[in-house]
MARPABA-966782 format. One record per residue (C-alpha): residue in three letters; x, y, z. Coordinates in steps of 0.5 Angstrom, whole numbers, plus 500, padded with zeros to 3 digits. Layout:
# residues N
alaXYZ;...
***
This chain:
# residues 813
unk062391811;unk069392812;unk074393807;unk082391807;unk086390803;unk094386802;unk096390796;unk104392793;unk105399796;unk106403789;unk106401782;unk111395780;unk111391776;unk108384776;unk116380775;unk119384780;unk122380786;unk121381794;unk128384793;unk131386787;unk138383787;unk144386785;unk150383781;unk153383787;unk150381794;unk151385800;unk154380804;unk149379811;unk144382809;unk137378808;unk139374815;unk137376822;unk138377828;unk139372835;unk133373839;unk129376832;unk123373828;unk125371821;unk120373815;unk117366812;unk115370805;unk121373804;unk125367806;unk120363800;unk121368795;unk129367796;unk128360796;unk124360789;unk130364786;unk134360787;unk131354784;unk130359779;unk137360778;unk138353778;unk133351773;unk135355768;unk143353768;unk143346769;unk142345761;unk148349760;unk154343762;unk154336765;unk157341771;unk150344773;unk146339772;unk150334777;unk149341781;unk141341781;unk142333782;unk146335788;unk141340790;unk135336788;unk137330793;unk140335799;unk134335803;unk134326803;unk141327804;unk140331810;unk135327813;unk138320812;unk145323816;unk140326822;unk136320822;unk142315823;unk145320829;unk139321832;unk138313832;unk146313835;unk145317840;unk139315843;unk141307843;unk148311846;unk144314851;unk139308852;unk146303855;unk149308857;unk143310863;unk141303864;unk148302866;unk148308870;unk142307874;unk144300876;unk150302878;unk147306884;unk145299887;unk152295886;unk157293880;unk158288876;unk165284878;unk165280872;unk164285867;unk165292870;unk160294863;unk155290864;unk148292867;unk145287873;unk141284868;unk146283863;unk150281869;unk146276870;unk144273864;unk150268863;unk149265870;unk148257872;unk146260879;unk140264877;unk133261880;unk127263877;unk123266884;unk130269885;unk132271878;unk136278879;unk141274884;unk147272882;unk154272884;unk157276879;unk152281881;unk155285887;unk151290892;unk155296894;unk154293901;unk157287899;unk163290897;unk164294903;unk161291909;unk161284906;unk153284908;unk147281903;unk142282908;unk141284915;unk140292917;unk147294916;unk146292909;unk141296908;unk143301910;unk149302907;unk145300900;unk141307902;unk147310903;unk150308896;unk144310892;unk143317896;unk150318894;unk151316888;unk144319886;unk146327888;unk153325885;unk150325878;unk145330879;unk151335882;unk155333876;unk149334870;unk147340873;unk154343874;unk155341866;unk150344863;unk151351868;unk158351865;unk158349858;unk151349856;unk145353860;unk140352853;unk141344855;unk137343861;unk129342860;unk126338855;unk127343849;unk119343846;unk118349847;unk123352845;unk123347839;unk116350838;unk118357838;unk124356834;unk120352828;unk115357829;unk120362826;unk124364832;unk131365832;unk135362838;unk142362837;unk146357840;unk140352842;unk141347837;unk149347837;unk154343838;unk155344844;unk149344846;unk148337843;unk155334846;unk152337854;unk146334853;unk147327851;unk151327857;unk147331862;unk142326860;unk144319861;unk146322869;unk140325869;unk136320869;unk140315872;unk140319878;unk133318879;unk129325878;unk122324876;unk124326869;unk125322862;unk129322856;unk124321851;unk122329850;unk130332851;unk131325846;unk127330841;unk131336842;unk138332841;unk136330835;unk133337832;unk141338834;unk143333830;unk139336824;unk141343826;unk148342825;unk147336819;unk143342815;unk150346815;unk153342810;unk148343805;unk147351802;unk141350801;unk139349809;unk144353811;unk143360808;unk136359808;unk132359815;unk125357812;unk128351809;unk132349815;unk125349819;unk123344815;unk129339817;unk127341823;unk121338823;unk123331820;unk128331825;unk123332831;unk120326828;unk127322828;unk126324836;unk120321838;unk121316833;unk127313837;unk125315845;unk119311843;unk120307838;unk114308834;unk116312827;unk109313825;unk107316831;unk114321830;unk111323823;unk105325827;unk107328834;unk111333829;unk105334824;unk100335830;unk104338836;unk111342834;unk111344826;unk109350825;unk109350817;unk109342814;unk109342807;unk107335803;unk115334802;unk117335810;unk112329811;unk115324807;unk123327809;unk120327817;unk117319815;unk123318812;unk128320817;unk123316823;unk125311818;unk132310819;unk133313827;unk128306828;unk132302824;unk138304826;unk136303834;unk133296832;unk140295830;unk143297836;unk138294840;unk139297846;unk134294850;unk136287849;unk130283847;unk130285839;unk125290839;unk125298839;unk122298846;unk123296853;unk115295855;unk112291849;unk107287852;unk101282849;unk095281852;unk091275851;unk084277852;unk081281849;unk077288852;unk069289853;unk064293852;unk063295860;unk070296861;unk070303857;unk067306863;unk073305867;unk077307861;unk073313861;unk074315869;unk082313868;unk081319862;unk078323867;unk083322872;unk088324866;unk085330865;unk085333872;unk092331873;unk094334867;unk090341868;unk093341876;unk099339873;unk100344869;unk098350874;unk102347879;unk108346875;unk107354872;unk105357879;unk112354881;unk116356876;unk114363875;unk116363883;unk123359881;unk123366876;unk121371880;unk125370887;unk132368890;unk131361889;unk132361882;unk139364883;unk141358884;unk140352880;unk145348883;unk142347890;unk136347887;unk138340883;unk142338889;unk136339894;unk131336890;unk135330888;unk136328895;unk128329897;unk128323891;unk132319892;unk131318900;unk124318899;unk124314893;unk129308896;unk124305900;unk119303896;unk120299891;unk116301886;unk120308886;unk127306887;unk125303880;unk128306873;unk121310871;unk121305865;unk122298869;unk117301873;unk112302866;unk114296864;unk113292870;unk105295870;unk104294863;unk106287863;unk100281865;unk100276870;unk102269866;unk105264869;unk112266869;unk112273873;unk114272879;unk112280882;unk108281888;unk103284883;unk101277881;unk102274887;unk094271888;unk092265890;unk092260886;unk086255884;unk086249886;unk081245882;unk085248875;unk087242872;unk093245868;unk097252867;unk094254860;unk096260857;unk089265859;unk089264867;unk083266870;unk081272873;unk084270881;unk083272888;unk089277890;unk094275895;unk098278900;unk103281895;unk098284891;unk095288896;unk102291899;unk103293892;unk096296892;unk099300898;unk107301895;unk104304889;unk098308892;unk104312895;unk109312889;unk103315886;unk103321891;unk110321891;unk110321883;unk105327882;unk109332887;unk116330886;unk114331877;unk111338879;unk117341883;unk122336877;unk121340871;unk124346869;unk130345874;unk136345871;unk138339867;unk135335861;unk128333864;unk122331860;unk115330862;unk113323858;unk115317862;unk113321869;unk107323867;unk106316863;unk108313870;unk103316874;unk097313869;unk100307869;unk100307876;unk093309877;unk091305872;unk094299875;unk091300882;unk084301877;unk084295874;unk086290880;unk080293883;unk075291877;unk079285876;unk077283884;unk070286884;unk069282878;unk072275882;unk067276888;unk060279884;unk061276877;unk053275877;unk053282878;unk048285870;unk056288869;unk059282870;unk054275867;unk055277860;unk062277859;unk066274866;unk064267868;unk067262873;unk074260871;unk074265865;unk080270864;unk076277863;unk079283867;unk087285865;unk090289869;unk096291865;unk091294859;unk088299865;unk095302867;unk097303859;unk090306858;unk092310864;unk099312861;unk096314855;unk090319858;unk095322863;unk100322858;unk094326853;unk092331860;unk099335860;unk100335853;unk093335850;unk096331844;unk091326841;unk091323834;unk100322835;unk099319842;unk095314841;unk099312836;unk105312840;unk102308845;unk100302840;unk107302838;unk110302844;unk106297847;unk104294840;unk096293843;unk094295836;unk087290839;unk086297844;unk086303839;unk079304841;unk080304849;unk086309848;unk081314844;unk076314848;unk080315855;unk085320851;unk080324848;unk076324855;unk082327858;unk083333853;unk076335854;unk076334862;unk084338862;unk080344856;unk074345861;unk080347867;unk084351860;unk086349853;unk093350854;unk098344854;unk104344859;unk108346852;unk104352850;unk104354858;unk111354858;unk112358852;unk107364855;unk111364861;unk118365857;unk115370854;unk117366846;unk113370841;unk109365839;unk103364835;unk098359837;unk094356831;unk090353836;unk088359839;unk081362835;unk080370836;unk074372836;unk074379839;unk072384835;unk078389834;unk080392829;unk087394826;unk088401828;unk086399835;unk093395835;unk098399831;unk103403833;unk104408834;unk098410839;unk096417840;unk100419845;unk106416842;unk111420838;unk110419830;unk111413826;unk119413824;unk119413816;unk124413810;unk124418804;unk124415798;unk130420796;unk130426799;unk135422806;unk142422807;unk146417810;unk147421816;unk139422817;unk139414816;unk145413821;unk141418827;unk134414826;unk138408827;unk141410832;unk135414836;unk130408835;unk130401836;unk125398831;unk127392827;unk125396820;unk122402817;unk117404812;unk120407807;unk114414804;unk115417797;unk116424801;unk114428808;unk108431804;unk105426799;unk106420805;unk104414800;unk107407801;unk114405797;unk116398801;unk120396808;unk127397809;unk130393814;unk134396820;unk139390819;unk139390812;unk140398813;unk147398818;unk150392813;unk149395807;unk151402808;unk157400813;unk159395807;unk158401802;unk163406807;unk168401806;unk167399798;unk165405795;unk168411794;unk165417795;unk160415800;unk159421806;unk155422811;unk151428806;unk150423801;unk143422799;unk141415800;unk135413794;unk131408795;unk127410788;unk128406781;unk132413778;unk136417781;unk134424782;unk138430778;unk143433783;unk147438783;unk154438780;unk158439787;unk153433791;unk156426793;unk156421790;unk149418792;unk147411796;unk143407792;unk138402797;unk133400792;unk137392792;unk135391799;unk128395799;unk121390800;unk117392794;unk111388796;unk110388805;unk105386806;unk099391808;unk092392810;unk087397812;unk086401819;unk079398818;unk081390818;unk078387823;unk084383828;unk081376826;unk084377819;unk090379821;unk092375826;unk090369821;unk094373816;unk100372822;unk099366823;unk098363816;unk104366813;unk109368818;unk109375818;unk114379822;unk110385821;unk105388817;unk103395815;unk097399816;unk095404811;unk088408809;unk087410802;unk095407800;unk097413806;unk102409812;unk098410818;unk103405822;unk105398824;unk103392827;unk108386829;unk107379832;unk109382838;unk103388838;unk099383837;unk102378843;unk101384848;unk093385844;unk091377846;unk095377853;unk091385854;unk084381851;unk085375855;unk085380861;unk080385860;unk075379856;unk070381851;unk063379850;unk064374844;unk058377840;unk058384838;unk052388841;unk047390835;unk049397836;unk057396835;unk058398827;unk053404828;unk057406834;unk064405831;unk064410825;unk062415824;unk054416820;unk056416812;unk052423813;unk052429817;unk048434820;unk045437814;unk044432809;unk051433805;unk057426805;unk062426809;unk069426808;unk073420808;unk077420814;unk084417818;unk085418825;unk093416826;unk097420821;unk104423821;unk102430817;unk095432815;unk094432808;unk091439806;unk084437802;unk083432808;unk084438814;unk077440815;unk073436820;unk067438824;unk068437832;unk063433832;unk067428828;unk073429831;unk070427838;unk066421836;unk073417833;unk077420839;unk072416843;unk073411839;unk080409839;unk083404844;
***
């Protein structure tokens, strides 16, 4: 078999750290670059240091022990403070866009800050079928031409609401092109990508937050197909951000930062929803890369106080943390999983053509001229909305006043069109459970309105996100469930009306009785569409019981959800997050994806043999000048440092950042540091002679222990390597000699490369014999051990017959 290896380059002893701290550390050496991924191993070994450090100064004075204290409960602290502004913002954000939306429509002349139904609420004028009609509540048209009715009403209504649709869309995109560009788009993937490791500056700072709470609110008030709720955990990954800035512990360490990271993308969902619980989970299942047991209770902790903080604020008015909860009175029957199941289905098609279409488009908007600019692009497709949309009713809605009114059951109070069926005469009195009932007029003209709102929802989302302003994907998404699922159960509701002697129907759906609910299809139709772009399970289902509170429906929403994932896998296993990843190029590694090629490490390591030799560092055989020039000819983010030319073995990894800093900063400090002082990396600085500069010592900035693996490693252990320790890059070496370097970006371009060119998943029985060489050769005798990449051949390892060399050359990618 294969053998590999993750051994220490050299002999060091067991207590010697990651980096071997000097008294006095250089300042900025140990952090990274913008664009740059970080090291989880080193930041780790940073972190146990300094509760190390900690520990064992806080028996000397009550002062140290109030410092571990304080240190102790900073990561609470952080987590508390992100939680009450996710909460804040989101219950700002909330009013804000109701009151925006409804402002399209008319104005409020008794309290200009009320929305129309706030407006409303304090009326003696209000009839129940006319509940939204009150004096105090003015339309535009009313105000301008002094018409409630008639056609010039309406038209100058449309007029309005097209106007002021395209104002609010020009001002967010025009906002975020100037102050914020990183605040347009959901910002999950990019949160995905930045848990993962990845270092994007200025994507959860100040600005951005500020830009983005506002862009927001005008965003959906101008009634793009977009919602607030995923931008929602992008804010609150802001708020965490910043709040970490306060708190050493977070601030000078990036994996430590990743975590309250975590648990503040659970404070987001936890507040677009509602659903705390279901936050904790989208944040384990969806976007967390590294979850620690802590980071679970820190992240069930801040959804905790973002919920309780919005409950206070209240928002929606009606004392929950919802706008649609709902509340059935029948409950599901054995039969009715088979519609579940092909609302399911329904969700994972329109996830996988959702996601191909949305990509395709995307990948167009990036390659030609229209994505030079945003603003007309914003402007022309926030006018094909609103005049399409104004018309019928069911879209001029708010997206969410949509989802509600789908979800809710028809009792005896509701006055839509979508419970307009014609009533029994021979019921003897209104009861709580009304039975199933033939549909009216108004049922079937809504049927016809919500057909074409589905069609209009599903082309408009496609060519919506990804413009240039906050746009999240799960309220559209849940809204095109909803709808179809509405549409399927008013169809089976009917056919269980009409033929309620059918086998399906006798059991369960007698005469009189309440058997069908309507308002259960469309949330199981949002959840399984909801689940078709995302491919998320276990935190969906639980988000969507929280948000309706159906908790009677747990099984329902599985089976359809977990339908849809199957059906969207079979067209492609990426969810629209992963998708958009691969198109920015972010380096990320999935852990989802499984490997199961069969290459090995020299087949991906740099550098390749028509490449120019690996760039290495002496251990003390290099001046500053030689170092400065190496930098300067080659890009590489660090270089493996040998223990000479001839001798070629491992000593660790020096860092080019750490590199520039630290001779920059021993320029200025030290005197005696020249172009032609020997830099050593070693424990003992060589002899020199007498009339030599002062030499650099480097060891303090040297990684005694990068990681290392043979050229024989197969790839599948290496990427797993990569994903489950984060690395930046790993070493390749064959007998302790460095043969070269694989990166997370090698290994990127090798998955894409593999996609592309696809191998057979098994290897064929003859792959090990053809691979190497035999152990024997021609005349009987062993054959020397050999590698195939090296810098300068070894002298007792020279003498290779041609046919060995020939079999690796064929062999070798």
């Amino acid at each position: 078999g294969t053998h590999y290896t993750m051994t220490n380059g050299g002999n060091i002893n067991s207590s010697t750290h990651l980096l071997d701290l000097l008294d006095e550390p250089i300042p900025g050496v140990g952090t990274y670059d913008d664009f740059h991924t970080i090291d989880w191993v080193r930041e780790k070994c940073k972190d146990r240091e300094r509760h190390r450090r900690i520990n064992s100064k806080k028996k000397e004075s009550a002062w140290e022990m109030t410092k571990s204290l304080y240190d102790a409960w900073s990561g609470w602290l952080v987590v508390t403070l992100t939680g009450l502004a996710s909460g804040a913002l989101a219950g700002l954000i909330d009013i804000a866009a109701d009151w925006m939306t409804d402002l399209k429509e008319g104005i409020c002349l008794s309290a200009l800050w009320f929305n129309h139904e706030q407006c409303c609420w304090g009326s003696n004028e209000t009839t129940f079928e006319e509940r939204d009609k009150c004096p105090q509540w003015k339309t535009w048209a009313e105000l301008i031409i002094g018409q409630a009715e008639g056609p010039g009403s309406y038209i100058m209504n449309y007029i309005m609401y097209i106007f002021w649709a395209l104002s609010f869309a020009f001002l967010a995109v025009s906002l975020v092109k100037v102050f914020a560009p990183y605040a347009c788009g959901s910002g999950i993937p990019e949160i995905k990508t930045i848990l993962s490791g990845f270092i994007i500056r200025g994507y959860l700072g100040k600005w951005t937050l500020m830009i983005k709470t506002i862009t927001l609110v005008l965003a959906v008030a101008s009634g793009l197909s977009l919602g607030k709720e995923g931008p929602l955990v992008h804010v609150a990954c802001c708020c965490g951000n910043i709040f970490s800035y306060l708190f050493p512990k977070y601030s000078t360490n990036e994996a430590k930062k990743r975590e309250v990271l975590s648990a503040a993308s659970a404070a987001g969902v936890s507040v677009a929803f509602g659903a705390p619980i279901g936050g904790v989970l989208f944040s384990l299942e969806e976007v967390s890369y590294y979850f620690p047991l802590k980071t679970l209770w820190r992240s069930f902790f801040a959804a905790l106080v973002a919920a309780f903080v919005l409950r206070s604020i209240n928002p929606f008015g009606n004392s929950r943390l919802v706008l649609f909860y709902v509340e059935y009175h029948t409950p599901w029957y054995l039969f009715e999983l088979l519609p579940f199941i092909l609302l399911g289905v329904f969700g994972g098609l329109w996830g996988a053509f959702f996601i191909r279409a949305n990509i395709a488009w995307c990948r167009r908007r990036k390659s030609t001229k229209f994505g030079k600019y945003p603003v007309l692009e914003v402007i022309i497709v926030a006018a094909i909305t609103a005049v399409i949309a104004f018309p019928n009713p069911y879209t001029r809605l708010n997206t969410s006043e949509l989802i509600k009114e789908l979800f809710t059951d028809c009792g005896p109070l509701e006055s839509s069109s979508l419970c307009d069926y014609r009533n029994d005469m021979n019921a003897s009195k209104i009861v709580d459970d009304i039975p199933d009932r033939p549909a009216g007029t108004g049922v079937y003209s809504a049927i016809w309105q919500l057909c074409l709102a589905l069609i209009f929802k599903i082309i408009m989302t496609v060519f919506t996100f990804g413009i240039k302003v906050p746009s999240g994907l799960f309220i559209p998404s849940m809204a095109i469930g909803a709808i179809a699922g509405r549409i399927v159960g008013i169809a089976v509701e009917q056919l269980a009306y009409y033929h309620h002697d059918w086998f399906i129907f006798k059991e369960w759906c007698e005469v009189g009785a309440d058997c069908i609910t309507p308002g259960l299809y469309a949330m199981v139709g949002a959840a399984a569409c909801l689940g078709g772009v995302t491919r998320m399970t276990v935190s969906l289902v639980v988000i969507v019981f929280e948000l309706t509170g159906g908790l009677e429906y747990i099984v329902p929403l599985m089976a359809a959800v977990m339908t849809s994932k199957w059906v969207g896998d079979a067209f492609g296993r990426e969810g629209i997050y992963e998708a958009h990843i691969r198109l920015n190029g972010y380096p990320f590694l999935d852990a989802k994806e499984e490997f199961t090629h069969t290459t090995l490490a020299a087949d991906v390591m740099r550098p390749r043999r028509s490449d120019p030799p690996l760039a290495v560092l002496t251990q003390d055989n290099m001046t500053v000048e030689d170092i400065e020039n190496l930098i300067n000819e080659t890009s590489y983010n660090g270089f493996p440092v040998i223990m000479s030319k001839e001798s070629q073995r491992l000593v660790g990894f020096a860092l080019r950042r750490d590199l520039t800093i630290a001779i920059e900063s021993a320029r200025k400090k030290q005197e005696g540091i020249v172009g032609s002082s020997r830099v050593c990396f070693a424990q003992h600085t060589p002899s020199l002679p007498a009339e030599s500069p002062r030499p650099l010592k480097l060891r303090s900035i040297l990684d005694m222990s990068p990681f290392t693996v043979t050229d024989h490693t197969p790839m599948e252990i290496v990427v797993d390597i990569f994903r489950k320790l984060g690395l930046r890059q790993c070493l390749v070496t064959h007998n302790g000699i460095v043969l070269g370097i694989i990166t997370k970006k090698n290994i990127l371009e090798h998955l894409e490369q593999l996609k592309q060119h696809v191998e057979p998943l098994a290897p064929p029985w003859h792959y090990n014999k053809k691979r190497y060489p035999p152990s024997y050769g021609p005349d009987g005798k062993p054959r020397p051990r050999l590698h195939n990449v090296q810098l300068n051949p070894i002298a007792e390892e020279r003498e290779e017959t041609e046919e060995e060399v020939h079999l690796l050359n064929s062999t070798t990618l």
